[in-house]
TORMARFI-982148 format. One record per residue: residue number from 1; residue in one letter; z, y, x of N, C-alpha, C in turn. Coordinates in nm, 4 decimals. Layout:
resi: NUM	resn: A	nup: Z	nnorth: Y	neast: X	caup: Z	canorth: Y	caeast: X	cup: Z	cnorth: Y	ceast: X
...
// end
This chain:
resi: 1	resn: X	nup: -3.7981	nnorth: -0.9839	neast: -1.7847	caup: -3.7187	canorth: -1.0578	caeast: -1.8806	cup: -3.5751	cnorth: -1.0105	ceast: -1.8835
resi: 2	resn: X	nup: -3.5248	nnorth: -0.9274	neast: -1.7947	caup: -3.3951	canorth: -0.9523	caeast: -1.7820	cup: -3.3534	cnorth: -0.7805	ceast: -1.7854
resi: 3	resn: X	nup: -3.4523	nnorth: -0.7317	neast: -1.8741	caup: -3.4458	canorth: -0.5773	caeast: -1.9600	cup: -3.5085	cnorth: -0.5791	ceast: -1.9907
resi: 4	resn: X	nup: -3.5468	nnorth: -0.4746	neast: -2.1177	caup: -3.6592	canorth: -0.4732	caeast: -2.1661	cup: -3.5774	cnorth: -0.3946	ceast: -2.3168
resi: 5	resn: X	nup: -3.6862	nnorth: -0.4368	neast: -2.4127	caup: -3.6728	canorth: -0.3613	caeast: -2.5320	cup: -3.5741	cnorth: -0.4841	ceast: -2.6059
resi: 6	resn: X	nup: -3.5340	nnorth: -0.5363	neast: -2.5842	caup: -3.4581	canorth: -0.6428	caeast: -2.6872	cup: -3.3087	cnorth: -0.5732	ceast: -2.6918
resi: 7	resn: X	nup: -3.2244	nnorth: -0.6589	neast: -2.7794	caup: -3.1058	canorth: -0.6789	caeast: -2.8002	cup: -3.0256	cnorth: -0.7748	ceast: -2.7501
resi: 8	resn: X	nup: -2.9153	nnorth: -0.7912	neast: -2.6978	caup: -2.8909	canorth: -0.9307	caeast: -2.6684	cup: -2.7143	cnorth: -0.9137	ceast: -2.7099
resi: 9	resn: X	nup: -2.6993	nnorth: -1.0214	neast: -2.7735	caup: -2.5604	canorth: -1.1039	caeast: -2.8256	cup: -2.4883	cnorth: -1.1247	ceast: -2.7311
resi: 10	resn: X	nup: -2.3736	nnorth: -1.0741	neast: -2.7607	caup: -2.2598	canorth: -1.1919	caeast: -2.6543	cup: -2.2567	cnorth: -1.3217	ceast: -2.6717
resi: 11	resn: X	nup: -2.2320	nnorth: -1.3427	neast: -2.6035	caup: -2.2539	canorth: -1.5492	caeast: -2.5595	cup: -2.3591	cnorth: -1.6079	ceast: -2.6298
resi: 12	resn: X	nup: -2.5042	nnorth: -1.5034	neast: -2.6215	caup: -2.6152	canorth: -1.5951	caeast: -2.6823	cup: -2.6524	cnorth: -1.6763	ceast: -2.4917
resi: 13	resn: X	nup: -2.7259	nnorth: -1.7737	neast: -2.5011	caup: -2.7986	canorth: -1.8543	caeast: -2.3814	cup: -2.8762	cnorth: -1.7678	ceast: -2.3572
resi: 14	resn: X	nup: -2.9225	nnorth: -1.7106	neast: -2.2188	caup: -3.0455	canorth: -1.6126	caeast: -2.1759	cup: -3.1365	cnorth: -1.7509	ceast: -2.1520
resi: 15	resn: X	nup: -3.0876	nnorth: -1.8339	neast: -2.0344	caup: -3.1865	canorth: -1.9034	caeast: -1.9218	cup: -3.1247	cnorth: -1.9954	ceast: -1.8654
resi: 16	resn: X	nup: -3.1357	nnorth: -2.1426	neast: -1.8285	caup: -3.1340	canorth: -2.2235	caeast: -1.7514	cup: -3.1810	cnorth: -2.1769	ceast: -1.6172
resi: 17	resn: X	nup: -3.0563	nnorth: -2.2079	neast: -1.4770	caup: -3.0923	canorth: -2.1606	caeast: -1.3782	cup: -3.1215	cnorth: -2.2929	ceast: -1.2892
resi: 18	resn: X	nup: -3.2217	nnorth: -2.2763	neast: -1.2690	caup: -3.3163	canorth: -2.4290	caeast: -1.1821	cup: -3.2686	cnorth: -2.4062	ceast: -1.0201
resi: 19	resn: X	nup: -3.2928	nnorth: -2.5287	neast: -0.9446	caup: -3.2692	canorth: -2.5520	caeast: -0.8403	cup: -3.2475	cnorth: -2.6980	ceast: -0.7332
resi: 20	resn: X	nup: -3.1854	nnorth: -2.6824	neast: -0.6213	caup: -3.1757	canorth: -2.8435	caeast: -0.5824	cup: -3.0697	cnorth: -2.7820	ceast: -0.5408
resi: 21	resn: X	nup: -2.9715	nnorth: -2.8841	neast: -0.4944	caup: -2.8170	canorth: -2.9091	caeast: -0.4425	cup: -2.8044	cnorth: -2.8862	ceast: -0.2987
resi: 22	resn: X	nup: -2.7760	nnorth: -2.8568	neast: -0.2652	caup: -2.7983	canorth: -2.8346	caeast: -0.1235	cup: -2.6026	cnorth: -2.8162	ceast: -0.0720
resi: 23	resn: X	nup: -2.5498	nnorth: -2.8451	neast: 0.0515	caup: -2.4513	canorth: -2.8195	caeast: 0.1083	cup: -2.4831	cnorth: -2.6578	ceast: 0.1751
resi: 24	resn: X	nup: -2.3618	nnorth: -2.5788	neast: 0.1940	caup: -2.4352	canorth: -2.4433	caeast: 0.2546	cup: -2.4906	cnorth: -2.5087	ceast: 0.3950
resi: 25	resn: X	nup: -2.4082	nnorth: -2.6085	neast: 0.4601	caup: -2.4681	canorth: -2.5850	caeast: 0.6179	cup: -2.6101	cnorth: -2.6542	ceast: 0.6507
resi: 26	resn: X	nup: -2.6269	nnorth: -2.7209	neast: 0.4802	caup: -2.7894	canorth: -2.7761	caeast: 0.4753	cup: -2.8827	cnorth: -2.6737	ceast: 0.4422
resi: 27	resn: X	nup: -2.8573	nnorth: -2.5389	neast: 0.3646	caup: -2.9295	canorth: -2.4671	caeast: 0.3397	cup: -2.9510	cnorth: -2.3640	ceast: 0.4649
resi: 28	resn: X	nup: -2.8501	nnorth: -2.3445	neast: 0.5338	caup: -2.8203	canorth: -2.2529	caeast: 0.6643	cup: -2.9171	cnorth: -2.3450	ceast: 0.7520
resi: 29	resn: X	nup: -2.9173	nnorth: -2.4554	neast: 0.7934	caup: -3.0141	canorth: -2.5277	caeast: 0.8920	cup: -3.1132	cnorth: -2.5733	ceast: 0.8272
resi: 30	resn: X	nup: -3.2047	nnorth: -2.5613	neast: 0.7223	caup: -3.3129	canorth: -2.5412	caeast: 0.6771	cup: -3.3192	cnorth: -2.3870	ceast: 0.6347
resi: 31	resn: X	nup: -3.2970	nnorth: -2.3022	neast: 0.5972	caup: -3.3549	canorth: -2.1496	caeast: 0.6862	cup: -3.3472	cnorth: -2.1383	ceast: 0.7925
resi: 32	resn: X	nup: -3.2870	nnorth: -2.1997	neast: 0.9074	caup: -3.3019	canorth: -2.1503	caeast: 1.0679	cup: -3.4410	cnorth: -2.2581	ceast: 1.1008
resi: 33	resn: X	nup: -3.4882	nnorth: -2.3603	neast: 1.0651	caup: -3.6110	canorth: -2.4058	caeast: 1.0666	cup: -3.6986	cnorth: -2.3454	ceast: 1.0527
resi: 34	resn: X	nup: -3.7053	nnorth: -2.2881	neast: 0.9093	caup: -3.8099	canorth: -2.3070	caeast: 0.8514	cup: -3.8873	cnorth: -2.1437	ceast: 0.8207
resi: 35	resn: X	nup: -3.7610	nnorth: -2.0155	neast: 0.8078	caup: -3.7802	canorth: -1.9223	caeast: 0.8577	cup: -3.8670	cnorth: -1.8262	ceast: 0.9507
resi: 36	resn: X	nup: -3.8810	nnorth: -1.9181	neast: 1.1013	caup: -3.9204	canorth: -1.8393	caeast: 1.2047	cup: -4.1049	cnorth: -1.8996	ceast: 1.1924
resi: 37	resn: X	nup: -4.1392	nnorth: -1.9637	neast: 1.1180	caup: -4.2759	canorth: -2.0062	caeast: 1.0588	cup: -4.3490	cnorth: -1.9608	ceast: 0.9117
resi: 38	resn: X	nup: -4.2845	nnorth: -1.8577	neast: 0.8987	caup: -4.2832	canorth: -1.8649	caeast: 0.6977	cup: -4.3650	cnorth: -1.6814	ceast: 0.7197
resi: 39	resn: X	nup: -4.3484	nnorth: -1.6084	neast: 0.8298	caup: -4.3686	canorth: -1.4701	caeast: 0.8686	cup: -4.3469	cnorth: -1.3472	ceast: 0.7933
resi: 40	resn: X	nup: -4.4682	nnorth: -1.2967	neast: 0.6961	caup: -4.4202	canorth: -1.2011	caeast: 0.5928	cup: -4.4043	cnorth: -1.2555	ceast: 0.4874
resi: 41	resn: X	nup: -4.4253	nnorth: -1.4033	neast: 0.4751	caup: -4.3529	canorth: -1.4891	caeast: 0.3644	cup: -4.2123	cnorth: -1.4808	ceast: 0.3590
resi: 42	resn: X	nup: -4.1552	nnorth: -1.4864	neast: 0.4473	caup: -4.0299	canorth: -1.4855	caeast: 0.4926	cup: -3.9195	cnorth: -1.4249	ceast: 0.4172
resi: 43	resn: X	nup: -3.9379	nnorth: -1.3168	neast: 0.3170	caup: -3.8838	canorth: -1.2038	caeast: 0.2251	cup: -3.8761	cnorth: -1.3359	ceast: 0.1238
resi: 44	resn: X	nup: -4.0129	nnorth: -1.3574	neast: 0.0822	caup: -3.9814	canorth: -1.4758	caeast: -0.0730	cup: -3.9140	cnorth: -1.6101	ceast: -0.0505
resi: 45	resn: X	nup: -3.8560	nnorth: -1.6171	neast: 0.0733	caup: -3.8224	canorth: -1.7496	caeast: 0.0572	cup: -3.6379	cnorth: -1.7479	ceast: 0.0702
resi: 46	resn: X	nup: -3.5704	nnorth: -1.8338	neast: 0.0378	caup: -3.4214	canorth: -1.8308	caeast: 0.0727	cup: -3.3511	cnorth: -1.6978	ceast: 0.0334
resi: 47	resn: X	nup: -3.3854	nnorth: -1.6709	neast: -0.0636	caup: -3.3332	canorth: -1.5672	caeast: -0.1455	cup: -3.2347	cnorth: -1.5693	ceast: -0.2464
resi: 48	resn: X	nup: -3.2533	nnorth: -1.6556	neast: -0.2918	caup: -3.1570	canorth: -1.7093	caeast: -0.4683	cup: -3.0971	cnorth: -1.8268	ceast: -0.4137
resi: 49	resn: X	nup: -2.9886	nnorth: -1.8330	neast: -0.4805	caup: -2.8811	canorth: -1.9350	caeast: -0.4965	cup: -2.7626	cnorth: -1.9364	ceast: -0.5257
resi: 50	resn: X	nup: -2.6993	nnorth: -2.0238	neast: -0.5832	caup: -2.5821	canorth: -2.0019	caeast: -0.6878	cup: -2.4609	cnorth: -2.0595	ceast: -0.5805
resi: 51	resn: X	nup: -2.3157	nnorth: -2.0261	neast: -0.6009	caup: -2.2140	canorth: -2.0820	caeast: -0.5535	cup: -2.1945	cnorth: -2.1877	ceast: -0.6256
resi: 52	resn: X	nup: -2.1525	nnorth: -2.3560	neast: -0.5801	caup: -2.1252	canorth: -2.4239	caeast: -0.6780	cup: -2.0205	cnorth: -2.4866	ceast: -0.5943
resi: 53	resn: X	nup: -1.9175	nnorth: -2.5873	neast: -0.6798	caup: -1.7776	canorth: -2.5591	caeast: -0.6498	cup: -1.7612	cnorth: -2.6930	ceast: -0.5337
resi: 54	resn: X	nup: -1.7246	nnorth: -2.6922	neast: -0.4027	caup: -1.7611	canorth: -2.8217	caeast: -0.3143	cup: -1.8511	cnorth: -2.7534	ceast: -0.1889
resi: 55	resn: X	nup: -1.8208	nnorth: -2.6226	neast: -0.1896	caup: -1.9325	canorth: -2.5570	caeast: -0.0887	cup: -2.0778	cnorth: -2.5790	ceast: -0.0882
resi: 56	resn: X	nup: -2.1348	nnorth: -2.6089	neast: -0.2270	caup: -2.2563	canorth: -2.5841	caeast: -0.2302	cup: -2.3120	cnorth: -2.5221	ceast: -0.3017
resi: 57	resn: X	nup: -2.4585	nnorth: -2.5808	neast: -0.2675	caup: -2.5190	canorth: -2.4439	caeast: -0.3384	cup: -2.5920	cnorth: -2.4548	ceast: -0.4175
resi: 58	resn: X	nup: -2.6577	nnorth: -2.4020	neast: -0.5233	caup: -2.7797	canorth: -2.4120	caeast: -0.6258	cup: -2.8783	cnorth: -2.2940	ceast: -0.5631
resi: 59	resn: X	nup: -2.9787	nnorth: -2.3975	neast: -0.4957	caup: -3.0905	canorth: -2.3232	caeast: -0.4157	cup: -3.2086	cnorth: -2.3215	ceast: -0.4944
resi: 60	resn: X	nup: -3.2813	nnorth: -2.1952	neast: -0.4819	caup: -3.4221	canorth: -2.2243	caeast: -0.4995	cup: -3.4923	cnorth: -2.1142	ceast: -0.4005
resi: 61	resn: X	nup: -3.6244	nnorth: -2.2065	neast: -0.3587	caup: -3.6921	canorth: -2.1760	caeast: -0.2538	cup: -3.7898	cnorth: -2.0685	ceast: -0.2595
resi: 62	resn: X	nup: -3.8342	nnorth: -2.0515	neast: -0.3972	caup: -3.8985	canorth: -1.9002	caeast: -0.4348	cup: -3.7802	cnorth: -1.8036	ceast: -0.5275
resi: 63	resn: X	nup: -3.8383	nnorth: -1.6820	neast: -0.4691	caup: -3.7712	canorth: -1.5568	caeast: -0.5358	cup: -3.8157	cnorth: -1.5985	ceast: -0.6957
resi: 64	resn: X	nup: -3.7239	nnorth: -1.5631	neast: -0.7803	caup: -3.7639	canorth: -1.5725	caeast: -0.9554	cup: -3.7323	cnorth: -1.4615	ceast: -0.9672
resi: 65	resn: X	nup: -3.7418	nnorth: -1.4225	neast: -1.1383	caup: -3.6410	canorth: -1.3271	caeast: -1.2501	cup: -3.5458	cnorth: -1.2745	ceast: -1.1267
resi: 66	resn: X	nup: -3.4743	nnorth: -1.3855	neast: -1.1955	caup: -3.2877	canorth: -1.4085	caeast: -1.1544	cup: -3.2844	cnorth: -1.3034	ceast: -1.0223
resi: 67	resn: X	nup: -3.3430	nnorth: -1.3205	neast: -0.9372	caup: -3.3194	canorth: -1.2174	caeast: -0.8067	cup: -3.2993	cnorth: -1.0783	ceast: -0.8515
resi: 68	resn: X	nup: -3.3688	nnorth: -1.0349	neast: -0.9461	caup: -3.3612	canorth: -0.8879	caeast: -0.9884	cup: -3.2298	cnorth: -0.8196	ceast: -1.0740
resi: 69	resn: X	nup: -3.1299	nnorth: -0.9361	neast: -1.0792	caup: -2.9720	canorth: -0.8981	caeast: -1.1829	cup: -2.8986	cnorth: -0.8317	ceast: -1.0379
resi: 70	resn: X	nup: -2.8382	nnorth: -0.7745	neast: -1.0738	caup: -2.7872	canorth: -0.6834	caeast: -0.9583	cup: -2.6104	cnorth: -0.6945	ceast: -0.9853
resi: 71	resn: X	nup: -2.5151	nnorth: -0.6921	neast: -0.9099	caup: -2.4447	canorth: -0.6859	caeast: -0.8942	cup: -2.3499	cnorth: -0.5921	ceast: -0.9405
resi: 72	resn: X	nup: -2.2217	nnorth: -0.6164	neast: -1.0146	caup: -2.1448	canorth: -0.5104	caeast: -1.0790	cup: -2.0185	cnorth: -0.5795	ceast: -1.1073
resi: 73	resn: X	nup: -1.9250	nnorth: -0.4690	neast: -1.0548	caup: -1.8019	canorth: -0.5503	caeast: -1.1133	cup: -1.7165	cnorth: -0.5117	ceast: -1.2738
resi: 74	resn: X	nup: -1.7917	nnorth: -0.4729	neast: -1.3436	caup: -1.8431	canorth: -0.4564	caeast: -1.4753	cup: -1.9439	cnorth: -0.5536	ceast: -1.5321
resi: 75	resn: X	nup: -1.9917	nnorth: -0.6591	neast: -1.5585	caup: -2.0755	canorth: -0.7692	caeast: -1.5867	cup: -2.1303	cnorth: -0.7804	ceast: -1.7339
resi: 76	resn: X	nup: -2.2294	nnorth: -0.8167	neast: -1.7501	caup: -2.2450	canorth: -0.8364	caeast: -1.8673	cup: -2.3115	cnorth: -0.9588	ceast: -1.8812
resi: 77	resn: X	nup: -2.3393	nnorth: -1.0455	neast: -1.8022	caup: -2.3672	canorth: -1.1618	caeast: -1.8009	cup: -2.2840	cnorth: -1.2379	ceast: -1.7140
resi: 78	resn: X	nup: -2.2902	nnorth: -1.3985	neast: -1.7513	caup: -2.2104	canorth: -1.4759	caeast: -1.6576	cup: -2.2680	cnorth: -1.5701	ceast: -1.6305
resi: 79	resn: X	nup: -2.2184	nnorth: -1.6576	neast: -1.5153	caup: -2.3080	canorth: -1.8038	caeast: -1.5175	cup: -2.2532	cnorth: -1.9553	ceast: -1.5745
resi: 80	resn: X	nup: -2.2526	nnorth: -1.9906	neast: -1.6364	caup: -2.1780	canorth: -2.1484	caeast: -1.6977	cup: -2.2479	cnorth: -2.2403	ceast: -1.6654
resi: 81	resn: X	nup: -2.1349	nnorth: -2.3406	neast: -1.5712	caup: -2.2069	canorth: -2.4757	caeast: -1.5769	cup: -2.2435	cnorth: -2.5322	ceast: -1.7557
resi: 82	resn: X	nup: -2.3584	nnorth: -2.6380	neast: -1.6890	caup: -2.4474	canorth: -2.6824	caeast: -1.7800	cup: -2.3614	cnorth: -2.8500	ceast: -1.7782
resi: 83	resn: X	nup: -2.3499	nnorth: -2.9121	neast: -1.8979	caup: -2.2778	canorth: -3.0564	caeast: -1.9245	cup: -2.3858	cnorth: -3.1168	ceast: -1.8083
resi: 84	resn: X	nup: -2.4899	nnorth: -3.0902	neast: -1.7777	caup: -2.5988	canorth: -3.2373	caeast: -1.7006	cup: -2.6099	cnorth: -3.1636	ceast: -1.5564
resi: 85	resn: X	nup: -2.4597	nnorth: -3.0459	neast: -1.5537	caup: -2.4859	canorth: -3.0232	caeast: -1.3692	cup: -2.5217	cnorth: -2.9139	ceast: -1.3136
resi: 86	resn: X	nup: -2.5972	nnorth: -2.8731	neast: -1.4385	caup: -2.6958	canorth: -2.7183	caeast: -1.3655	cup: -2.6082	cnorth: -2.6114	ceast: -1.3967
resi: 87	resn: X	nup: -2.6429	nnorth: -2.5063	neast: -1.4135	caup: -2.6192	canorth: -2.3680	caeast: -1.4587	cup: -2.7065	cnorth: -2.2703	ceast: -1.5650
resi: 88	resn: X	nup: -2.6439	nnorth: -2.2261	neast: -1.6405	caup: -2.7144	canorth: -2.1492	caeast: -1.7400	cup: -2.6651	cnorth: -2.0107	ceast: -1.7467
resi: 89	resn: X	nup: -2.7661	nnorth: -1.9025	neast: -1.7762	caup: -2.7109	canorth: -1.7519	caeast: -1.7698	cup: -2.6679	cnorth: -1.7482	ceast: -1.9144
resi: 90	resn: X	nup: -2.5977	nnorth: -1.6458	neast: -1.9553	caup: -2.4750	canorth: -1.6033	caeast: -2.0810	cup: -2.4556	cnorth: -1.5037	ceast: -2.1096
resi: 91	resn: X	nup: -2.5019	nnorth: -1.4166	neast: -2.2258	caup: -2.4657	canorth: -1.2666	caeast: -2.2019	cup: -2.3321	cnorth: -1.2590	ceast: -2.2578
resi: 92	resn: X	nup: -2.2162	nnorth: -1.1638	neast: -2.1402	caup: -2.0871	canorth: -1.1472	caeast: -2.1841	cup: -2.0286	cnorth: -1.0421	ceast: -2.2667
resi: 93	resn: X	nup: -2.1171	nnorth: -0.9364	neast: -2.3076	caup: -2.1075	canorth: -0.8702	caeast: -2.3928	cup: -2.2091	cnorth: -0.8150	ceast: -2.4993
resi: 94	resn: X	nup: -2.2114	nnorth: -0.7415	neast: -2.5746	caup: -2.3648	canorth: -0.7174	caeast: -2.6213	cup: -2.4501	cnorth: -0.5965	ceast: -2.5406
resi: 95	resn: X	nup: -2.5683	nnorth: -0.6412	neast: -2.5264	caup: -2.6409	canorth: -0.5812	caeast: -2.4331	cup: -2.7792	cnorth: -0.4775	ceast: -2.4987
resi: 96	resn: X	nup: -2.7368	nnorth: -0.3540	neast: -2.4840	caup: -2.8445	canorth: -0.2596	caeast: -2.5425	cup: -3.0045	cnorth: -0.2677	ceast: -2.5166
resi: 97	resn: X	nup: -3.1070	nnorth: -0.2196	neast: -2.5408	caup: -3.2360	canorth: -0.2434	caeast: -2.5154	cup: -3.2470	cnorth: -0.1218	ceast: -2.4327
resi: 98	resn: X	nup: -3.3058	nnorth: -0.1806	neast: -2.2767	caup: -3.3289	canorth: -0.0770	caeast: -2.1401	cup: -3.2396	cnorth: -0.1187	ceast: -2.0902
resi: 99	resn: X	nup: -3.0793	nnorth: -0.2158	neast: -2.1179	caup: -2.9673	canorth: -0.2004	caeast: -1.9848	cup: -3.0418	cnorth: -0.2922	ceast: -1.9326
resi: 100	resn: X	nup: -2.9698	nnorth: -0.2829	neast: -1.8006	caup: -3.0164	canorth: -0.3969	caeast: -1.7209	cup: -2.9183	cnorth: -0.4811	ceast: -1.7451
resi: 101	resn: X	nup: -2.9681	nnorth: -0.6120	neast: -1.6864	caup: -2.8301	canorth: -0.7521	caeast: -1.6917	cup: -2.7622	cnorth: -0.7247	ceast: -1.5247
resi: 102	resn: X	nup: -2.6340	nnorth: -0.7753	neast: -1.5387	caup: -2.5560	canorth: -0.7499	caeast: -1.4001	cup: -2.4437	cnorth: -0.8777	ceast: -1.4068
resi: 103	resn: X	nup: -2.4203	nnorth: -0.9087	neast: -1.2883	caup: -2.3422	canorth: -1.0258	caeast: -1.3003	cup: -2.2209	cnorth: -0.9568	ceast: -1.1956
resi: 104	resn: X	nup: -2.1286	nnorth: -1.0320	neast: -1.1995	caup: -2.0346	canorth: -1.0043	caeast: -1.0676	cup: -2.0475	cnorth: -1.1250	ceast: -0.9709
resi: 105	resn: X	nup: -2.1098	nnorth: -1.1388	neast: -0.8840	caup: -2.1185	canorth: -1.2427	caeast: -0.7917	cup: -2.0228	cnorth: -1.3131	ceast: -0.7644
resi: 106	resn: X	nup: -1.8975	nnorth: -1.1897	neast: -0.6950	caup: -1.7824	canorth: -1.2598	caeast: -0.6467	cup: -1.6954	cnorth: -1.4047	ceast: -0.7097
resi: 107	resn: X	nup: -1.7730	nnorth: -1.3937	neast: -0.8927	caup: -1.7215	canorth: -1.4689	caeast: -0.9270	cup: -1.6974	cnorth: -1.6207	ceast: -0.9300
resi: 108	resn: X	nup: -1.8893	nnorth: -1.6454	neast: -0.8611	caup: -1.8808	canorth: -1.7452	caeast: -0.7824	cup: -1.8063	cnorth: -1.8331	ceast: -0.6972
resi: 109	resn: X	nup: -1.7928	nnorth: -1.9872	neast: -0.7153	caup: -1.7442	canorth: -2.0209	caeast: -0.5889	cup: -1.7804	cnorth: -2.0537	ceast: -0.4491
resi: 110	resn: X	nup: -1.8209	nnorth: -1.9304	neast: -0.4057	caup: -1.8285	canorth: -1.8445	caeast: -0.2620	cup: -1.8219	cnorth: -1.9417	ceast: -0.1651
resi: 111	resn: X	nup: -1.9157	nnorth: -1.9573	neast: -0.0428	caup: -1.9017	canorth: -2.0377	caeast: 0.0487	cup: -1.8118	cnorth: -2.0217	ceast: 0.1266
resi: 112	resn: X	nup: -1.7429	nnorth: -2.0807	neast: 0.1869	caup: -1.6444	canorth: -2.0417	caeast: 0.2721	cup: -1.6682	cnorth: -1.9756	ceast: 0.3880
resi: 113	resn: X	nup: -1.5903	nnorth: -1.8501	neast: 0.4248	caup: -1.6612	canorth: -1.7371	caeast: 0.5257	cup: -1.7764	cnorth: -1.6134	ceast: 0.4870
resi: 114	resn: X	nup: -1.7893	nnorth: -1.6416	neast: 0.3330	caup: -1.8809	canorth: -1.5969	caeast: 0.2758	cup: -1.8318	cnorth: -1.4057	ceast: 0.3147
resi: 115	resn: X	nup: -1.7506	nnorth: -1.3782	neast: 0.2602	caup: -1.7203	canorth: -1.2460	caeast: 0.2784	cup: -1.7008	cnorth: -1.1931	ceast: 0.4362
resi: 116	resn: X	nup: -1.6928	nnorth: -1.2577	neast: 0.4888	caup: -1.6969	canorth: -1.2115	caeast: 0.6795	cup: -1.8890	cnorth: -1.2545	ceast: 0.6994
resi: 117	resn: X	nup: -1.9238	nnorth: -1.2679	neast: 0.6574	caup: -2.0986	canorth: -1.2446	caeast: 0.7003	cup: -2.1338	cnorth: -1.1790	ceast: 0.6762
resi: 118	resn: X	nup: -2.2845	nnorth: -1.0928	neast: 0.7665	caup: -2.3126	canorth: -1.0319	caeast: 0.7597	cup: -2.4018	cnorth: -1.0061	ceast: 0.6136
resi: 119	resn: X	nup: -2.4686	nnorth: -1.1017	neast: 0.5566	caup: -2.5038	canorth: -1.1008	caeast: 0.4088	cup: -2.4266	cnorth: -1.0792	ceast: 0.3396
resi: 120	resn: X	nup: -2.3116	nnorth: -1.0195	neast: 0.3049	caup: -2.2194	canorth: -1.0180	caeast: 0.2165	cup: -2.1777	cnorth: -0.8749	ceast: 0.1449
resi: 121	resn: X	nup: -2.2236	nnorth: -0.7655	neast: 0.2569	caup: -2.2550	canorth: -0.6497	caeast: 0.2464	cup: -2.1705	cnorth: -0.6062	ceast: 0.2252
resi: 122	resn: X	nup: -2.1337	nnorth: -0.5351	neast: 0.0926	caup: -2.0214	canorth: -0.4483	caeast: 0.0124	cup: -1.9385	cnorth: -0.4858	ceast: -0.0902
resi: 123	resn: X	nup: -1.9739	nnorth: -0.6324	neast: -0.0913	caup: -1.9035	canorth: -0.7471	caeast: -0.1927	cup: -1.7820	cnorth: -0.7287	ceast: -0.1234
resi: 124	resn: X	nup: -1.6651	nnorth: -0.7250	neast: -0.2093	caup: -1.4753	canorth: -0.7530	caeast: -0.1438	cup: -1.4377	cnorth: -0.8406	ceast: -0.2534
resi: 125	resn: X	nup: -1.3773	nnorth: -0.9727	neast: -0.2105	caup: -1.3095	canorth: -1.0447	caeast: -0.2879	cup: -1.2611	cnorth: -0.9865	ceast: -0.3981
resi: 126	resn: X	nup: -1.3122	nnorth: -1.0749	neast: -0.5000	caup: -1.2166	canorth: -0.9963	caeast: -0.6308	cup: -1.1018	cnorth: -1.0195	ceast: -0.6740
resi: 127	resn: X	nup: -1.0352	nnorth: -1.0970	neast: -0.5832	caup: -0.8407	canorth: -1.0973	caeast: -0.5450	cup: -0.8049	cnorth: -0.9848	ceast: -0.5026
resi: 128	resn: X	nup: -0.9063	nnorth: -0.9366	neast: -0.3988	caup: -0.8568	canorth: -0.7693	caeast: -0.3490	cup: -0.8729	cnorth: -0.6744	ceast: -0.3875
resi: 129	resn: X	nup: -0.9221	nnorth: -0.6517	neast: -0.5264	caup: -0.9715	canorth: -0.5312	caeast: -0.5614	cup: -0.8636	cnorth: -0.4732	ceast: -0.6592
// end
């Protein structure tokens, strides 16, 4: 869904991004549970989730789509809160048929400590760049 042969509009709606609310240190101590029982499941689970502003998070417990937008600090999609809470994807510019969609993560509001973990990889604040 998130390439293909289409066209896509700036600021048309792609997708409603689903999930439950979670605090990070509720999502951090339900993966240290639930993790060391889940085995080669373990890849599909605790994968996706959104920054939301209050140190939490918009979790979901299976890999979707959404996992496959890759990171760029060039973007062509964004994420907007939704009036009833959630989040919805947005394309930010017009998008050719074959690009891929790319978001800039950083733009998120980032858990705190987020960039000193080891998940954080090659992401640098985008104050510092």
């Amino acid at each position: 869904m998130f390439y293909g042969i289409w066209n896509y509009i700036n600021d048309v709606f792609v997708e409603n991004l689903g999930g439950q609310v979670l605090s990070h240190d509720e999502y951090e101590l339900l993966q240290a549970r639930l993790a060391p029982g889940l085995g080669r499941m373990r890849r599909f689970f605790f994968m996706e989730w959104n920054a939301l502003p209050g140190d939490r998070l918009l979790a979901r417990p299976f890999r979707t789509q959404y996992s496959y937008i890759n990171h760029s600090t060039e973007p062509n999609v964004r994420i907007e809160p939704l009036p009833c809470g959630g989040l919805s994807l947005v394309i930010s510019r017009d998008i050719e048929p074959e690009e891929e969609f790319f978001l800039d993560y950083r733009l998120e509001p980032l858990p705190r400590g987020y960039f000193e973990s080891p998940y954080s990889g090659y992401l640098v604040p985008a104050a510092v760049r």
